[in-house]
TORKOL-4160 file (C-alpha; in steps of 0.2 Angstrom, whole numbers, padded with zeros to 4 digits, m for minus):
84
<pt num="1" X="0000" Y="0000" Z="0000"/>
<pt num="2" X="0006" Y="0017" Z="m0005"/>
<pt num="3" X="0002" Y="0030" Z="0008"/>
<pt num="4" X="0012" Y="0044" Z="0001"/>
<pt num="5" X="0000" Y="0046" Z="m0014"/>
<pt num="6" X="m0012" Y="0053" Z="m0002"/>
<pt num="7" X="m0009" Y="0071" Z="m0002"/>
<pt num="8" X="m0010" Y="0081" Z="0015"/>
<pt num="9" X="m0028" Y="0088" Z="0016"/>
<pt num="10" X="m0043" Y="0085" Z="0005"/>
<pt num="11" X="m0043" Y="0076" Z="m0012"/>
<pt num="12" X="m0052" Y="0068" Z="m0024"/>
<pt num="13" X="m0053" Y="0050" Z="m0029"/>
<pt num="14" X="m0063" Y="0038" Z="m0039"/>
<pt num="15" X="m0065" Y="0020" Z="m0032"/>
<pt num="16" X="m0076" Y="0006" Z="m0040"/>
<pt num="17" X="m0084" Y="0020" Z="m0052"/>
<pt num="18" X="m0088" Y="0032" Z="m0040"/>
<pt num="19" X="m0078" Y="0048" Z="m0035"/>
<pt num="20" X="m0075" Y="0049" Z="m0018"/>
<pt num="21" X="m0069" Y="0066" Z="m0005"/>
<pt num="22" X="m0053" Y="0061" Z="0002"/>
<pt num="23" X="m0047" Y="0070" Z="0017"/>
<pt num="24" X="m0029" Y="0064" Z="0024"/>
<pt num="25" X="m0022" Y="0072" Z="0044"/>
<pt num="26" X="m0004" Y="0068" Z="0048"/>
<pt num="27" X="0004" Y="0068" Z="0064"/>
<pt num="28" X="0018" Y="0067" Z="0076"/>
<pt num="29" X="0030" Y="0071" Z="0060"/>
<pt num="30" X="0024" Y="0059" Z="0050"/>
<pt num="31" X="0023" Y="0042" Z="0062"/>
<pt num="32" X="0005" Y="0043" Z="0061"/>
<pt num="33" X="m0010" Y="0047" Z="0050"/>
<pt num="34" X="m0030" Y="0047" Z="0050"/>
<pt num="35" X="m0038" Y="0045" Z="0031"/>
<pt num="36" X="m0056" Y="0047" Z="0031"/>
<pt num="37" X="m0066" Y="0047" Z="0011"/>
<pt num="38" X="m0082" Y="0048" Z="0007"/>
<pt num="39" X="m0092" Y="0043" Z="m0007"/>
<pt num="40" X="m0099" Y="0062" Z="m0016"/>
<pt num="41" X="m0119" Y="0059" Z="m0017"/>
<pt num="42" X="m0119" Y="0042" Z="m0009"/>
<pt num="43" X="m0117" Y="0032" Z="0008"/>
<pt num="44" X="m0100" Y="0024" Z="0006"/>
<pt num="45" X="m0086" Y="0031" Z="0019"/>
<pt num="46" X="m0069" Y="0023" Z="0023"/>
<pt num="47" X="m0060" Y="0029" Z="0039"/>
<pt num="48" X="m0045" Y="0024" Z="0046"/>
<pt num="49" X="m0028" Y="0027" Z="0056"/>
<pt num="50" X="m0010" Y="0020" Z="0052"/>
<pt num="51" X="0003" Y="0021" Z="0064"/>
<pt num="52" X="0022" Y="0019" Z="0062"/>
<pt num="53" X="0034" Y="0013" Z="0079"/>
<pt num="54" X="0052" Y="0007" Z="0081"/>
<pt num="55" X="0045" Y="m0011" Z="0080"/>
<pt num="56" X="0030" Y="m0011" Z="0067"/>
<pt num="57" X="0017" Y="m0004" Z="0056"/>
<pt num="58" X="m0002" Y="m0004" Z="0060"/>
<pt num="59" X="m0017" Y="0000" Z="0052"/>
<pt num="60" X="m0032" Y="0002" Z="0063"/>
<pt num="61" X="m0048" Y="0004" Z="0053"/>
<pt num="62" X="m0065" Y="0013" Z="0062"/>
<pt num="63" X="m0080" Y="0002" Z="0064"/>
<pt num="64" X="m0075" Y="m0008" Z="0046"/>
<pt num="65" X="m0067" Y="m0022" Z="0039"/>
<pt num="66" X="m0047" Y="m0021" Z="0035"/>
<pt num="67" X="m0049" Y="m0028" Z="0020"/>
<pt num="68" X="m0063" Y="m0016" Z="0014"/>
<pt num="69" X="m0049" Y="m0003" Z="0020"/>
<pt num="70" X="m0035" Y="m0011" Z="0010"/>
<pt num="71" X="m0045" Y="m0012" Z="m0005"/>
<pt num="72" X="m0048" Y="0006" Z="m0007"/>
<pt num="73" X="m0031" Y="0008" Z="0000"/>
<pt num="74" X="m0025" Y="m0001" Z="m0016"/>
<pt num="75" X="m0037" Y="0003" Z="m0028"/>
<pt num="76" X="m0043" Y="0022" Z="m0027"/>
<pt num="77" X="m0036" Y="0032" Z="m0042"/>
<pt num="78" X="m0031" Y="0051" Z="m0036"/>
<pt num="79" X="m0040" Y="0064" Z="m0046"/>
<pt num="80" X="m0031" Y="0079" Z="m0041"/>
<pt num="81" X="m0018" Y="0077" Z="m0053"/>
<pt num="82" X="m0027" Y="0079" Z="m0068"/>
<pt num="83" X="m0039" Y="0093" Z="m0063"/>
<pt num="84" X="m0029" Y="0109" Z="m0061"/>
């Protein structure tokens, strides 16, 4: 899974045809981060938090499967680059 093409704030992405609001919060200078999307004009949302120590990484998703997570995780295509 590639984190870093999550930018820092809000973006947009599209996931199994639909475009979703993409809003990515890092802290403690880096080690950690919180990812929340939502599916524009539907019900879908996908919220986790990742965390990064000396002896692993975790991935803690809210209230939803991992793999549900991990599939948008690998799936979603960024938007932002091509809209300018």
């Amino acid at each position: 899974m590639d984190f870093q093409k999550f930018p820092e704030g809000y973006s947009t992405g599209m996931y199994r045809g639909k475009k979703y609001g993409i809003s990515k919060t890092t802290f403690n200078k880096g080690k950690s981060f919180k990812l929340y999307a939502e599916e524009l004009g539907g019900s879908d949302f996908i919220s986790m938090n990742f965390y990064s120590t000396k002896e692993k990484e975790l991935l803690k998703p809210c209230e939803m499967p991992e793999a549900k997570v991990v599939d948008f995780l690998n799936k979603v295509k960024l938007l932002n680059q091509m809209e300018s």
